[in-house]
C-alpha atoms as one frame of an Amber mdcrd trajectory, in Angstrom:
protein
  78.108 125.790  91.042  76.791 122.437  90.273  79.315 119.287  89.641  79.048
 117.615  86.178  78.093 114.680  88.333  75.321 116.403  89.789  73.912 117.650
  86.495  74.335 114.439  84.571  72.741 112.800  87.916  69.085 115.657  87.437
  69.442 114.680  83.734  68.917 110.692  84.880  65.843 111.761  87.131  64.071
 113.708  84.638  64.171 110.777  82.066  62.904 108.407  84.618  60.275 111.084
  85.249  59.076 111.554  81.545  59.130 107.594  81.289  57.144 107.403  84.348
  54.227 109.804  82.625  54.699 108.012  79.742  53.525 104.898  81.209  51.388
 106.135  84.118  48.145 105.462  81.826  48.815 102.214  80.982  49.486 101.692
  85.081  46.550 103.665  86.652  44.457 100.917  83.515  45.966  98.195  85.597
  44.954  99.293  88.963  41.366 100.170  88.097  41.852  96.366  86.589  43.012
  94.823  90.127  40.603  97.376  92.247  37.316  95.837  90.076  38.794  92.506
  90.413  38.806  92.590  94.221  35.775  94.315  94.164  33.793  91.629  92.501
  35.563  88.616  94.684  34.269  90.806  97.834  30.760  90.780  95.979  31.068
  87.055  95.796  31.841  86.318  99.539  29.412  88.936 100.781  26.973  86.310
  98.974  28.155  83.483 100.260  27.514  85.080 103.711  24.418  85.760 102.566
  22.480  83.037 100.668  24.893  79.648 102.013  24.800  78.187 105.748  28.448
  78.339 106.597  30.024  76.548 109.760  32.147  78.858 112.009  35.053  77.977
 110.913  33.691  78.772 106.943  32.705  82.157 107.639  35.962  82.970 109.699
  37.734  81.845 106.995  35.711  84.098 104.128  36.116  87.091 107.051  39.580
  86.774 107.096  39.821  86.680 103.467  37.302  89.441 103.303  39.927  91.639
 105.311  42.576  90.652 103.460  40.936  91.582  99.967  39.887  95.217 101.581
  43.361  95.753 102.481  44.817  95.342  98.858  41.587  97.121  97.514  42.610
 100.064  99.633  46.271  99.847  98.453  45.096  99.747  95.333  43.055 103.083
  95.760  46.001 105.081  97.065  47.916 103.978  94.470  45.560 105.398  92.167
  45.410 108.819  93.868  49.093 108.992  93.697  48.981 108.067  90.023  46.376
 110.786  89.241  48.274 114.277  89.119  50.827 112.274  86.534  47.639 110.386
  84.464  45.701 113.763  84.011  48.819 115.680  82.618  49.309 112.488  80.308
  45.463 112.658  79.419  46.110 116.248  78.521  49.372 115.676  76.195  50.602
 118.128  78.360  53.604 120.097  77.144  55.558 119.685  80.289  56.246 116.345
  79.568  58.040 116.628  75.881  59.459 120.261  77.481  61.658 117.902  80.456
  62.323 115.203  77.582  63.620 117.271  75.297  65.805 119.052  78.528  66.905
 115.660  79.226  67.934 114.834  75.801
């Protein structure tokens, strides 16, 4: 049989799990906000390697920058995956949600 401790302990992790659907849009907006971001400052030093005559130590700095801006942009995409089973069944106004808040009310 499970403690009252226990219970009242599943009751605190579903109401951090319906207020994590509840603001999983409004998160996955703000990733897709930092992933163009970085997307259009890697656009920008791609043309500097491109169009300006850059000294060694210019491009190895814009390379390591480069790197550094694919690594968060990549961070940013698996954030996004893990964000998208929750996002879709908030898109959907999915009953599952208001069926574990009203169990953990």
């Amino acid at each position: 049989m499970l403690s009252v401790v226990e219970i009242e302990e599943m009751v605190r992790s579903m109401d951090r799990i319906v207020k994590f659907f509840g603001s999983s849009l409004k998160e996955e907006s703000e990733v897709k906000e930092t992933i163009r971001r970085l997307e259009g400052r890697q656009q920008d030093i791609l043309h500097e390697f491109e169009f300006s005559i850059l000294s060694r130590k210019q491009r190895d700095i814009l390379a390591k920058e480069l790197k550094d801006i694919r690594v968060e942009r990549r961070n940013a995409k698996n954030i996004l995956e893990l964000l998208e089973p929750f996002t879709q069944q908030a898109k959907k106004k999915n009953s599952l949600c208001s069926g574990v808040a009203a169990v953990a009310n």
